[in-house]
C-alpha positions as CSV (number, residue, x, y, z in Angstrom):
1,X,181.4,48.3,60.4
2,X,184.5,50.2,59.6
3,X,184.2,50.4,55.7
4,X,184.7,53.7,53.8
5,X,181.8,52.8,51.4
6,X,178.3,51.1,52.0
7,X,176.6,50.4,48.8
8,X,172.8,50.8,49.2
9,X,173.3,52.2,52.9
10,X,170.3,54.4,54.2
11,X,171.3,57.6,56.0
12,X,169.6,58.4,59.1
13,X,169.4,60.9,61.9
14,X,172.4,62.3,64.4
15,X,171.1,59.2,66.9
16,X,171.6,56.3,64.6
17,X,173.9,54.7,62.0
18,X,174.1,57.6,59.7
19,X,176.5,57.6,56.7
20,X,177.1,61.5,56.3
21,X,177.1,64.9,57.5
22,X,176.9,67.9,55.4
23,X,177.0,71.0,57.6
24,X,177.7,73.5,54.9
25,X,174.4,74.2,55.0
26,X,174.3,72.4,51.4
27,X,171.9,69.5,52.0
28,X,172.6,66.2,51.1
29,X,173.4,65.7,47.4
30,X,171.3,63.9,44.8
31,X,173.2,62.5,42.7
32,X,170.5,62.2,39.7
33,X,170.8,65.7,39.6
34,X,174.0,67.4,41.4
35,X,176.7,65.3,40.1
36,X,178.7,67.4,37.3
37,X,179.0,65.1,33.8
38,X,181.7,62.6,33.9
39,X,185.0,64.3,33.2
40,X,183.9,67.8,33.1
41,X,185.8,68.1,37.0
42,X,189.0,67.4,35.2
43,X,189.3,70.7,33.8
44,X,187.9,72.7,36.4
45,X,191.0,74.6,37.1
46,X,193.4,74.3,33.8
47,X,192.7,72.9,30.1
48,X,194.4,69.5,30.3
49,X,194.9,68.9,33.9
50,X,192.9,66.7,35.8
51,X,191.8,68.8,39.8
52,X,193.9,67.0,42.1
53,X,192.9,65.8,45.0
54,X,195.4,64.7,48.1
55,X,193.8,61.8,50.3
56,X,195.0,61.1,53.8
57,X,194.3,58.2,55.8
58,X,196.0,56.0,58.4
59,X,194.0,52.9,57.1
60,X,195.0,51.3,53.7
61,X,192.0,49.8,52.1
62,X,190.0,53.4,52.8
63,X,193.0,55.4,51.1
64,X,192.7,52.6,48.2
65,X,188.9,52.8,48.0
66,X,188.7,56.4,48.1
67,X,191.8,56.8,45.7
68,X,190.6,54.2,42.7
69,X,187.3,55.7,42.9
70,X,188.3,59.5,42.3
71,X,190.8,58.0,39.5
72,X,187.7,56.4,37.9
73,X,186.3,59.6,38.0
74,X,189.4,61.5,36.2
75,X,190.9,63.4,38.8
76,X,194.7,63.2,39.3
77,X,195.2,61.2,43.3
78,X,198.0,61.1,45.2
79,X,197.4,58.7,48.6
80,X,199.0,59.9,51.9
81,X,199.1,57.8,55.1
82,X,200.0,60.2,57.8
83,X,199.9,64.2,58.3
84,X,204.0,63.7,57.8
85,X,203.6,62.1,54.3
86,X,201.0,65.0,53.4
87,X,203.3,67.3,55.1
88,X,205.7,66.3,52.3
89,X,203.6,66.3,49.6
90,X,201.8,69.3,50.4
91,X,205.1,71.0,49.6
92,X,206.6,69.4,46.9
93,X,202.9,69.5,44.9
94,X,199.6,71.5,44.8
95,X,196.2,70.6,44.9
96,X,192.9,71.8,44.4
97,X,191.1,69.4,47.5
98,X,192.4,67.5,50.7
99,X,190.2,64.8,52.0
100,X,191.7,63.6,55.4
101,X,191.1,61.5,58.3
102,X,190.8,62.9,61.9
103,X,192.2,60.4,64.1
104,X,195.7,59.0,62.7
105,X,198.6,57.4,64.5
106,X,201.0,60.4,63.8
107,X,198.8,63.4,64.2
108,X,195.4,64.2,64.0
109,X,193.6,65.9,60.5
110,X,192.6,69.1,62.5
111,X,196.4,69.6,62.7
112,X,196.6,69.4,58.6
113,X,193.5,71.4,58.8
114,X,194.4,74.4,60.9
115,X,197.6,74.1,59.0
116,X,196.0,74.1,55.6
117,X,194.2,77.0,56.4
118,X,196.2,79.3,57.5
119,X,198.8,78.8,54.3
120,X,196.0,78.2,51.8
121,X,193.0,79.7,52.8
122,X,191.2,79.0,49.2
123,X,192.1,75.4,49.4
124,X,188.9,73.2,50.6
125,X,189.8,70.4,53.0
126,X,187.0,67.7,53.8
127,X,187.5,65.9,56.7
128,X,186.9,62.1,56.5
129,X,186.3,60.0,60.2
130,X,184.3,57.5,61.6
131,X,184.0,59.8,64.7
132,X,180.1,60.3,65.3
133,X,180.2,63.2,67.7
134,X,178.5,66.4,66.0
135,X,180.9,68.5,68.5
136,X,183.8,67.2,66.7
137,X,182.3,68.0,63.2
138,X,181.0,71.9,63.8
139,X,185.1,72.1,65.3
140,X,186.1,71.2,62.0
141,X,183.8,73.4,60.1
142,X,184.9,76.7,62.5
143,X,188.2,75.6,61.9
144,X,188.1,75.9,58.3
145,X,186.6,72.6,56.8
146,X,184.2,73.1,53.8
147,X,182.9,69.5,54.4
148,X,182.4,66.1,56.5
149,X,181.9,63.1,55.6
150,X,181.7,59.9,58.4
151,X,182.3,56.5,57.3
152,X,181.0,54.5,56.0
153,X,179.6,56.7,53.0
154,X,178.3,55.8,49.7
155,X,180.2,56.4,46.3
156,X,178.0,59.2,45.0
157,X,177.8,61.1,48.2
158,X,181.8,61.0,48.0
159,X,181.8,62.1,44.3
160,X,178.9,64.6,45.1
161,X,181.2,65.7,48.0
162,X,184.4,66.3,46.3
163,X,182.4,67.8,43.4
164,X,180.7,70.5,45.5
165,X,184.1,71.5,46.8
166,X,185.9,72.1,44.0
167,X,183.3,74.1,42.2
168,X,183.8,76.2,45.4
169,X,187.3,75.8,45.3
170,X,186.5,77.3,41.3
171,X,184.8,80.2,43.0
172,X,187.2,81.5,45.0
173,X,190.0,81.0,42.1
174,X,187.4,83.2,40.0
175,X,186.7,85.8,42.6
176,X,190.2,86.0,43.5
177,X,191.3,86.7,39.8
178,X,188.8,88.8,38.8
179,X,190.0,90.9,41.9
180,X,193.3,90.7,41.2
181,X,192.6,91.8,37.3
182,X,190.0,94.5,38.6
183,X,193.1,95.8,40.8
184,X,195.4,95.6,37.9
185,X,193.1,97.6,36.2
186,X,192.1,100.4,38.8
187,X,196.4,100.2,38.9
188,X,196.4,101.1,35.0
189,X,193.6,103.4,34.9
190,X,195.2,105.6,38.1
191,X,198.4,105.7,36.4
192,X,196.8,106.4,32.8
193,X,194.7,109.6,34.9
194,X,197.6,110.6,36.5
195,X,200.0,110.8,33.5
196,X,196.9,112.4,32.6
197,X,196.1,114.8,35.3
198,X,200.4,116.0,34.4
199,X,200.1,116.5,31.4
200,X,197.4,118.9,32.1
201,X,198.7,120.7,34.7
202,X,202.2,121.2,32.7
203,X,199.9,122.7,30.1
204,X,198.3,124.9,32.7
205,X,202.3,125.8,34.0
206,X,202.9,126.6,30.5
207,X,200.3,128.8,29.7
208,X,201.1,130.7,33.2
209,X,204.3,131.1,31.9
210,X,203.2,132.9,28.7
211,X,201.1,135.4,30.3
212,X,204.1,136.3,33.0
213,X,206.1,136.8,29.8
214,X,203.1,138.8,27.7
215,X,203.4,141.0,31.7
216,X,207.3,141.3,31.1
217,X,206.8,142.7,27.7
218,X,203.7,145.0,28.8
219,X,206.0,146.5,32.4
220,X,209.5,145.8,30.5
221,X,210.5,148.3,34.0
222,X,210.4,144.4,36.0
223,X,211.1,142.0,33.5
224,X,212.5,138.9,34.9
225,X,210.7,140.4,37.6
226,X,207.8,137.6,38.2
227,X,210.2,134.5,37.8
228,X,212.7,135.6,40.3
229,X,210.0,136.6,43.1
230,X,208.8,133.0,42.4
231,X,212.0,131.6,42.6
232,X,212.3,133.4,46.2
233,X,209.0,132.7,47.4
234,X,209.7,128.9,46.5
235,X,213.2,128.8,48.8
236,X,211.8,130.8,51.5
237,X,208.3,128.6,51.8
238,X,210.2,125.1,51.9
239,X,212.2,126.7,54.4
240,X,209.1,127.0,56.4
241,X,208.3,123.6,55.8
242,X,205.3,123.6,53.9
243,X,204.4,121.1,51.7
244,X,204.8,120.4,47.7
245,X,201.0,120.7,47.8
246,X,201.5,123.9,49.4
247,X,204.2,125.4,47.7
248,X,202.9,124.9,43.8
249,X,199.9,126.9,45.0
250,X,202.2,129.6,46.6
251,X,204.6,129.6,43.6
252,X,201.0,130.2,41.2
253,X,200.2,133.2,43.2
254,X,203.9,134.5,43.4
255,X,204.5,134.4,39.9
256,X,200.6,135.6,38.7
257,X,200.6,138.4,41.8
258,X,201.1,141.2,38.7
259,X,198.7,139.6,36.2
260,X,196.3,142.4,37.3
261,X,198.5,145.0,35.8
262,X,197.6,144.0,32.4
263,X,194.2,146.2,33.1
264,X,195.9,149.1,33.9
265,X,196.1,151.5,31.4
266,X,199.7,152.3,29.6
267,X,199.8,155.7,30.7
268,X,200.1,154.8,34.0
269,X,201.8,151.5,34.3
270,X,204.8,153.2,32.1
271,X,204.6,156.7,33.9
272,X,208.3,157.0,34.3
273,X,207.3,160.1,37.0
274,X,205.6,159.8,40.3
275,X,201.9,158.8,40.0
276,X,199.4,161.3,41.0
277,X,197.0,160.1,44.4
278,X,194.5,159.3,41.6
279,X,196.8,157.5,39.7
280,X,197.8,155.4,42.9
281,X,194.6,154.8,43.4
282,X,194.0,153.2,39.5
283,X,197.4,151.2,40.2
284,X,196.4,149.7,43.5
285,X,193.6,148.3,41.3
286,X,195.9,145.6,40.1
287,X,195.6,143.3,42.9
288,X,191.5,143.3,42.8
289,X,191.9,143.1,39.2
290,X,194.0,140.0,39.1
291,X,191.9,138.2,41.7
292,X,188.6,138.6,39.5
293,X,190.8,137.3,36.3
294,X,191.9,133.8,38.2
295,X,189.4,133.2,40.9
296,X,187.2,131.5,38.5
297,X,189.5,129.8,37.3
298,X,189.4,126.4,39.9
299,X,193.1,125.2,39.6
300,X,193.9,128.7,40.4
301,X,191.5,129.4,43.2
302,X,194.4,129.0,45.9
303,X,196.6,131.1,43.6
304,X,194.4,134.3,43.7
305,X,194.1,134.7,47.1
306,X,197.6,135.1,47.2
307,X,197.6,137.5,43.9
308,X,194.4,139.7,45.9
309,X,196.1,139.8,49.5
310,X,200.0,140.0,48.1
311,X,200.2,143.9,49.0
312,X,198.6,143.8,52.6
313,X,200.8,144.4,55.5
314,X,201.2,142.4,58.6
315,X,200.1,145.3,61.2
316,X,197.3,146.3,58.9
317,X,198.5,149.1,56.9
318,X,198.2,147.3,53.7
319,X,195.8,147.2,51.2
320,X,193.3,146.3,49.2
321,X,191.4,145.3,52.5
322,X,193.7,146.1,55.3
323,X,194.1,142.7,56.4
324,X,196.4,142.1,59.7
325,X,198.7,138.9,61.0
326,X,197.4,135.4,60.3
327,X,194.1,136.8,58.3
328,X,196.4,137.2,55.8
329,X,197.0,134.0,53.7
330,X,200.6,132.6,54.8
331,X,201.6,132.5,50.7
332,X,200.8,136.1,50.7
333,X,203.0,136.5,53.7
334,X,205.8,134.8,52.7
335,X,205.5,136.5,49.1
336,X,205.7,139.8,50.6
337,X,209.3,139.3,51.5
338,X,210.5,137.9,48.5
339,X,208.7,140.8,46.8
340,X,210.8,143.4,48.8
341,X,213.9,141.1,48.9
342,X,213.8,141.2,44.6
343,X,212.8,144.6,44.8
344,X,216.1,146.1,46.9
345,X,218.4,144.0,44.7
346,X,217.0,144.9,41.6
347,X,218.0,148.1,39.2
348,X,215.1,150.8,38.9
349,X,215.1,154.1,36.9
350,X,215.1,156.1,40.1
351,X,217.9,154.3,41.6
352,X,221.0,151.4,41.2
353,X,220.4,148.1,42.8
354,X,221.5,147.5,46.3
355,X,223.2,144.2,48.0
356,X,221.7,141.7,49.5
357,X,222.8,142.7,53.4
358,X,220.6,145.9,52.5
359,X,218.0,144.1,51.5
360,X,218.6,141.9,55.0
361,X,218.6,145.1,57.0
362,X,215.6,146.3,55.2
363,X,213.2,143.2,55.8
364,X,214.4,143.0,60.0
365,X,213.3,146.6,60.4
366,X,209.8,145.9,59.0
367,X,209.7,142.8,61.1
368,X,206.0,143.1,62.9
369,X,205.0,145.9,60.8
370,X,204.9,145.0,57.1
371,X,206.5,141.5,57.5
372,X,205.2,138.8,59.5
373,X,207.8,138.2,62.3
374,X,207.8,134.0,61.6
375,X,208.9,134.7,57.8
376,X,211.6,137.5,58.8
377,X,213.0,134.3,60.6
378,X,212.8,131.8,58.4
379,X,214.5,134.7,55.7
380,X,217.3,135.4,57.6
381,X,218.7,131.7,58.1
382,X,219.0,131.5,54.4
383,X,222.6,132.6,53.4
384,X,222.8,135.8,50.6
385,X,224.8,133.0,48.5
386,X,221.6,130.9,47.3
387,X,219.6,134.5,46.6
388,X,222.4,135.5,44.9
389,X,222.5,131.9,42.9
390,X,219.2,131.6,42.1
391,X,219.3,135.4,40.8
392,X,222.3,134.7,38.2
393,X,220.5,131.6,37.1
394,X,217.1,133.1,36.2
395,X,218.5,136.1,35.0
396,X,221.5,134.4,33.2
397,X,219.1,132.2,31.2
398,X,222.1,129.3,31.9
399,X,219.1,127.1,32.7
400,X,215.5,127.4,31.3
401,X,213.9,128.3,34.9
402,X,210.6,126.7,35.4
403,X,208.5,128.3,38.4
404,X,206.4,125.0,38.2
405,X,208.4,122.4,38.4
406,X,208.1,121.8,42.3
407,X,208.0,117.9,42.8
408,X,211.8,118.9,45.1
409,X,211.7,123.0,45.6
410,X,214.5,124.5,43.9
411,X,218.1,124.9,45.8
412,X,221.2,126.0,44.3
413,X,222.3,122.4,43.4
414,X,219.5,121.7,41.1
415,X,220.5,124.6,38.4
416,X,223.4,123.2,38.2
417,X,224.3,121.3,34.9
């Protein structure tokens, strides 16, 4: 018998004339109590649209059975009578199920399938054959079937089929929108905590600012003092290829590495004579001073290292803890040259400012000995024209310098207007 339906038909086991297979591990439908209400599949996927179903089969009356009897059921059908024709269809339309023969004069429905599959993964296809080999059915399945049906079947058991699908088909839609809206919103949310996350941080920048300026006024010996050494420190550590990461840590530390001088008493900080050994003593204070005001402090953890180790020297002579080569923290390494570079070039009321070549000269000889031999290096490849630029443009106030404002290091270009 080579009919697609068999009213009243009984279904047996693998061994005899049975009239479906369900390997979806879904059991066989009852139809008195699995079938969805009449009509409620036709808006399964969109108010107003009927799910459409794609049927292909080589044999006319089962395309016309199967067709008029989905129809009566109020989905949308179009009819295809090789892989070719649903080929074609396939890409001029879309559809929420394909039913389709196996075995078809063209090519066979595991073709479609495979092809199916691999373009529209979410897209149930049930194959539809009179083949009664269960090899051939679990292929299908591990090929991407959702269901099998073998002919001839009954009416409901088609119905119950196709319904079963496209609620699956319905879960999948779901699951894959609510992923794609949960993404969206983990999207939104990021950008709203990282907008967030910099407006905070330029608050933090801001404030740093203010207390290098409340320094300035308190030591008005440096002033300008803390922004330039920063600017320095800034060149000098993308020259040594560190990171963004690493530099806005660095530039923190460079530009707070005073902030410890705000403890020492005015007597001593604006002694315009030599300090006595005691007096020394108070003043080298500062660096311990600073660490214990930004330690606690956690998005300046990283920055008071630098401010606690920014007077040691690379051979040990330093202080406050006499640390030696690499023990010292590289920011505080690279610091210490802009320190001295700033330092040379800048007027003091013992002495007139000296050029830049000086300054040069000065920072080789203490190569190995107060500088750290790898930052001597990286200092002397950068020309005396961008210290000089960067020095008019802080000082000149042509440009409001911002130490923070690292996402691309400062060069000479970027003060430009």
């Amino acid at each position: 018998m080579n009919m697609a339906f068999a009213p009243g038909a009984q279904q047996t086991s693998l061994g005899g004339d049975f009239l479906a297979l369900d390997l979806a591990g879904r059991g066989t439908p009852n139809p008195s109590n699995e079938l969805l209400a009449e009509g409620e599949a036709r808006a399964i996927f969109e108010a107003g649209r009927p799910a459409r179903v794609l049927v292909v089969d080589d044999e006319t009356h089962v395309r016309a059975m199967i067709g008029s009897t989905l129809e009566r059921k109020g989905y949308e059908v179009q009819l295809a009578s090789s892989v070719r024709e649903a080929l074609e269809a396939l890409e001029a339309n879309t559809y929420d199920l394909v039913l389709t023969d196996i075995v078809m004069q063209d090519l066979n429905g595991i073709a479609l399938l495979e092809k199916l599959h691999a373009q529209q993964p979410n897209l149930p296809v049930v194959m539809v054959t009179a083949i009664h080999d269960i090899s051939v059915a679990i292929d299908s399945m591990r090929r991407g079937a959702y269901d099998y049906l073998l002919k001839p079947f009954e009416r409901d058991h088609l119905i119950g089929t196709v319904e079963r699908a496209l609620r699956h088909r319905q879960v999948l839609e779901e699951s894959h929108n609510y992923q794609q809206s949960l993404e969206q919103m983990v999207r939104a949310r990021t950008e709203m905590l990282r907008h967030a996350m910099e407006d905070l941080e330029h608050s933090y920048d801001v404030t740093l600012e203010a207390l290098g300026d409340a320094l300035d006024l308190k030591d008005s010996e440096t002033e300008g003092h803390s922004k330039r050494v920063t600017a320095y420190t800034i060149a000098l550590a993308r020259a040594m290829g560190l990171s963004p990461a690493e530099i806005k840590i660095i530039a923190r530390g460079a530009f707070l590495h005073d902030i410890g001088k705000m403890a020492i008493p005015d007597e001593i900080l604006r002694k315009p004579g030599k300090l006595t050994p005691e007096e020394q003593d108070v003043m080298r204070e500062h660096c311990t001073r600073g660490y214990h005001m930004l330690r606690k402090i956690p998005f300046l953890s990283g920055a008071a290292e630098i401010v606690f180790c920014h007077q040691e020297h690379f051979d040990g002579s330093g202080y406050p803890s006499g640390l030696a080569g690499r023990d010292i923290p590289v920011g505080a390494r690279i610091f210490a040259v802009a320190d001295t570079l700033d330092a040379i070039t800048s007027d003091r009321p013992y002495r007139k400012a000296r050029s830049f070549d000086a300054a040069r000269e000065e920072v080789l000889r203490c190569s190995g000995t107060q500088f750290d031999p790898a930052v001597v290096e990286a200092f002397l490849k950068i020309p005396n024209e961008l210290w000089q630029e960067l020095r008019s443009e802080i000082s000149g106030q042509n440009r409001r310098f911002s130490t923070f404002e690292l996402s691309q290091p400062p060069s000479p270009q970027e003060f430009k207007n």
